[in-house]
Structure formats: structure tokens, C-alpha cells
C-alpha positions as CSV (number, residue, x, y, z in Angstrom):
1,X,11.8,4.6,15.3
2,X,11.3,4.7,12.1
3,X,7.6,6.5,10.5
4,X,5.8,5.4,7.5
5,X,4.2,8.4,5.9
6,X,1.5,7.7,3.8
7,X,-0.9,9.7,1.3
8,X,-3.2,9.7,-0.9
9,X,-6.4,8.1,0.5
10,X,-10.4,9.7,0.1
11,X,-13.4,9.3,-1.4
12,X,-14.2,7.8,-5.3
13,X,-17.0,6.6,-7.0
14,X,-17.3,2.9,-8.2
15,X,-14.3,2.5,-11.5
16,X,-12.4,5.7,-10.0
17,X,-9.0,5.8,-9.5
18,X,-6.9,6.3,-6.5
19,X,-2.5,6.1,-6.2
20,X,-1.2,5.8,-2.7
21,X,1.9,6.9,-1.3
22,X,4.1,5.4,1.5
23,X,7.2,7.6,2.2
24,X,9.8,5.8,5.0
25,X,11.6,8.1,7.1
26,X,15.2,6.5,6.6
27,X,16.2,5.5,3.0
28,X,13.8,2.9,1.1
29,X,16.8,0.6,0.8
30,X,17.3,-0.4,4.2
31,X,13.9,-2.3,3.6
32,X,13.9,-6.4,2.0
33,X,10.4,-5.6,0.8
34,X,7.4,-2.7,1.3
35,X,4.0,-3.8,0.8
36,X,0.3,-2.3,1.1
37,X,-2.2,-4.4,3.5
38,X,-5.7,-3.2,4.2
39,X,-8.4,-3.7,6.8
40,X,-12.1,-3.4,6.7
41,X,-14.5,-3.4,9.6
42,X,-14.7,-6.7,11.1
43,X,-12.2,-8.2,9.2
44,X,-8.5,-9.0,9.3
45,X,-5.9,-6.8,7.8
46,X,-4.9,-8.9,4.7
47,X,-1.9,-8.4,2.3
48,X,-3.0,-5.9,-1.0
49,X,0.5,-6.0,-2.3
50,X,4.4,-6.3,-1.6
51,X,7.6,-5.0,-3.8
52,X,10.8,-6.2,-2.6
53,X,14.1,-4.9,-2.9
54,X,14.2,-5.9,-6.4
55,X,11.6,-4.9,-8.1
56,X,9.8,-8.7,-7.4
57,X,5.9,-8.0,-6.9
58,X,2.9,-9.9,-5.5
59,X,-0.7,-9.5,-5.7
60,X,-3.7,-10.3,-4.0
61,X,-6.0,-12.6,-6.3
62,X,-9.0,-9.4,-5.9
63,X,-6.8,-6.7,-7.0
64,X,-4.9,-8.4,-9.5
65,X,-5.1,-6.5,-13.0
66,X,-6.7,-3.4,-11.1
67,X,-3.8,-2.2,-8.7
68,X,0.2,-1.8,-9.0
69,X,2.7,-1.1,-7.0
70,X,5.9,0.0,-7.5
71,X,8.7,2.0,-5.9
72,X,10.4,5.2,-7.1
73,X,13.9,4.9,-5.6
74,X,15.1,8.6,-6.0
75,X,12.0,10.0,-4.2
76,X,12.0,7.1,-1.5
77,X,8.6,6.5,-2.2
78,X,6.2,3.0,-2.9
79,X,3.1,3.7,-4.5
80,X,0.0,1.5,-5.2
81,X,-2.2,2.8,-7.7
82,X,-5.7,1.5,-7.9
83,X,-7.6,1.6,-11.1
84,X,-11.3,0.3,-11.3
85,X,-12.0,0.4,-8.3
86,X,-15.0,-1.3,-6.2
87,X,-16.7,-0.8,-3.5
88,X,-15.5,-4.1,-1.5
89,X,-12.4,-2.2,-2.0
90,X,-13.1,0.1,0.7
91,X,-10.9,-0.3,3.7
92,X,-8.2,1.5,5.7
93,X,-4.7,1.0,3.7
94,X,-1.5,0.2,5.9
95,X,2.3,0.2,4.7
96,X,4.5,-1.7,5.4
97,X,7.9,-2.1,5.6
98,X,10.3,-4.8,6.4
99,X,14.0,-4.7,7.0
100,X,16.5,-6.9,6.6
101,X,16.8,-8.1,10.1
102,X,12.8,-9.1,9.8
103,X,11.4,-6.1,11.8
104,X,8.0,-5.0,10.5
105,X,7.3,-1.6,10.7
106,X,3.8,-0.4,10.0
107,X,2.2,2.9,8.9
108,X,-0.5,4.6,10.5
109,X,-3.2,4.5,8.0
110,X,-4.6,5.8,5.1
111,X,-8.8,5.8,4.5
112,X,-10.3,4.4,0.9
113,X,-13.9,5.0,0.5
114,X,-15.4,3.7,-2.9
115,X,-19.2,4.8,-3.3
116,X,-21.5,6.0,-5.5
């Protein structure tokens, strides 16, 4: 089974900074693309960002300018850093990872909390 290990979540004020780590327990190349997703109360987890294989990125339209994500091969390791952040940002962070046969594997969570 394969474990998602992620970091870096807690507590910021409004235009803080925050860079979260996702480290895969078996090497980061087995994976077609690793993303970050989020949920907030009451809502539905929704995509925050993917990197594939390649280095090819996508964006959700709200964080767009404010977060990046990339992926440091010799560490095994996708980050998202989040720069001005908001407090509709707050959310529980997911990563995610899917292989090249399609299966999704999910981490367990990471807390975001912007507030003044």
C-alpha cells in the first residue's frame, strides 16, 4: 500500500505564507501526475493543483498567481507553496498521487488555517 506523507500545514494570518510537502513512500516516478486537492466543511474536495510526470502544471482559477507546485525529484517530494494567502483558503489539504495504471492514491491530510 503505498502512504502519502504529507507536512507542513498550521495556522497563518491573512497574506502569510505556507509550503506543503507530500513525500510517497515508493519513488515519485512511478506516479503519471501528483496533485494537491482540498476540502472545507460542507463542501467537496476540489482540485488545488496537479504536476505530472513532466513537469506540466494546472491550477485552480482561486489560487492561480498565489500557489505553485512543483516536485523535487532527488528528495521524492511535491510541494505547494502558498503565498497571499486568504482566509477562504482554509481547508484540509489532500495529496495525491496517480500511477500509471490509473490508481489514485490519497494522503491523509494536512490542516490550513488562515485567520487573523
Amino acid at each position: 500500500q503505498v502512504q502519502l506523507v504529507e507536512s507542513g500545514g498550521g495556522l497563518v494570518q491573512p497574506g502569510g505564507s505556507l509550503r506543503l510537502s507530500c513525500a510517497p513512500s515508493r519513488s515519485i516516478f512511478t506516479f503519471y501526475t501528483m496533485g494537491w486537492y482540498r476540502q472545507a466543511p460542507g463542501t467537496e474536495r476540489e482540485l488545488v493543483a496537479t504536476i505530472t510526470s513532466g513537469g506540466n502544471t494546472n491550477y485552480a482559477d482561486s489560487v492561480k498567481g498565489r500557489f505553485t507546485i512543483s516536485r523535487d525529484n532527488a528528495r521524492n517530494t511535491v510541494y505547494l507553496q502558498m503565498n497571499s494567502l486568504k482566509p477562504e483558503d482554509t481547508a484540509k489539504y489532500y495529496c495525491r498521487a496517480q500511477a500509471y495504471s490509473n490508481v489514485v492514491h490519497w494522503g491523509q491530510g494536512t490542516q490550513v488555517t488562515v485567520s487573523a
